[in-house]
C-alpha positions in Angstrom: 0.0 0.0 0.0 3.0 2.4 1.0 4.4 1.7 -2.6 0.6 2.8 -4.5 0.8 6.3 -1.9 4.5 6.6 -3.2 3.4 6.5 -6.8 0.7 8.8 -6.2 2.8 11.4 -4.1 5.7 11.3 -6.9 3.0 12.0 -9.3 1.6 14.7 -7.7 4.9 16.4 -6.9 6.0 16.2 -10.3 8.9 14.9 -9.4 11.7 14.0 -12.0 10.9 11.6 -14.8 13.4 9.0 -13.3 11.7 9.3 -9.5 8.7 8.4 -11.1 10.2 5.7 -13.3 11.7 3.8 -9.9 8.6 4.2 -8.0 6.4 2.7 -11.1 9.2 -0.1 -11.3 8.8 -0.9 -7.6 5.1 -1.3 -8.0 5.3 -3.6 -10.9 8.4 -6.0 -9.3 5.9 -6.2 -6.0 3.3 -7.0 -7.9 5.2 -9.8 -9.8 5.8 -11.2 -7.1 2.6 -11.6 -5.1 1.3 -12.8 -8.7 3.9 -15.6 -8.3 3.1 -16.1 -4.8 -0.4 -16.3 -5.9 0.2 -18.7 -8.5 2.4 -21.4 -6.1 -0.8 -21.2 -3.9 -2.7 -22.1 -7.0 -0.6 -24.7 -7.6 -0.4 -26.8 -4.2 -4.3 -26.6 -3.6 -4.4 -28.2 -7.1 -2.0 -30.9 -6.4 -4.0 -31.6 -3.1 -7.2 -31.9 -4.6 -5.9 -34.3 -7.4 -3.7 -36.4 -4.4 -7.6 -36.9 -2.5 -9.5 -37.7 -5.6 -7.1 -40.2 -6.4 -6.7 -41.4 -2.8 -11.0 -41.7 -2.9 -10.8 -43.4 -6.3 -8.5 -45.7 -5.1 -9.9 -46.1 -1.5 -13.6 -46.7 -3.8 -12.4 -49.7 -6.1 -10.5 -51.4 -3.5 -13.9 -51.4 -1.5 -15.6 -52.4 -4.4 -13.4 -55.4 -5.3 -13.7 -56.8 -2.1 -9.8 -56.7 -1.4 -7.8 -55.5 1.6 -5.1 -53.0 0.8 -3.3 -49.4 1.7 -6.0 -47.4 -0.4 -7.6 -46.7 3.0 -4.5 -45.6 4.9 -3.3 -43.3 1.5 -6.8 -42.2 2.0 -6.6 -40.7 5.0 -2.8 -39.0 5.0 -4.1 -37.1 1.7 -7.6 -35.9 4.1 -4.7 -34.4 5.9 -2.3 -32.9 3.5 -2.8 -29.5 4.6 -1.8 -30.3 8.2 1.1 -31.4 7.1 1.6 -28.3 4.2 
């Protein structure tokens, strides 16, 4: 927020063409970077949510075919992959 005032007060003051240049170039590299933060974020809640449906499809057919396995336990460690995260 300081850096959007900063732009706005260089503006106003009409300060020199490079003051306004680095202030403008500080806005955009902070905003690259919460747009990559953003993005990673994006990312990992993605990967979780394809790591439970494949836990539940896997948990599913082995309860379907009858057969005892580790779907259930992989199951519940990808219920709590945020915990973990």
């Amino acid at each position: 927020m300081a850096l959007v005032v900063n732009v706005v007060v260089v503006h106003a003051l009409h300060l020199s063409q490079s003051r306004q240049h680095l202030a403008g170039d500080a806005v955009a590299s902070v905003a690259l970077l919460l747009l990559a933060l953003l993005k990673n974020s994006e990312r990992r809640a993605e990967h979780a949510i394809r790591r439970k449906l494949g836990a539940i499809a896997a948990a599913l057919l082995e309860q379907h075919a009858g057969k005892p396995g580790t779907a259930h336990e992989d199951l519940e460690k990808a219920i709590g992959i945020e915990e973990r995260q």
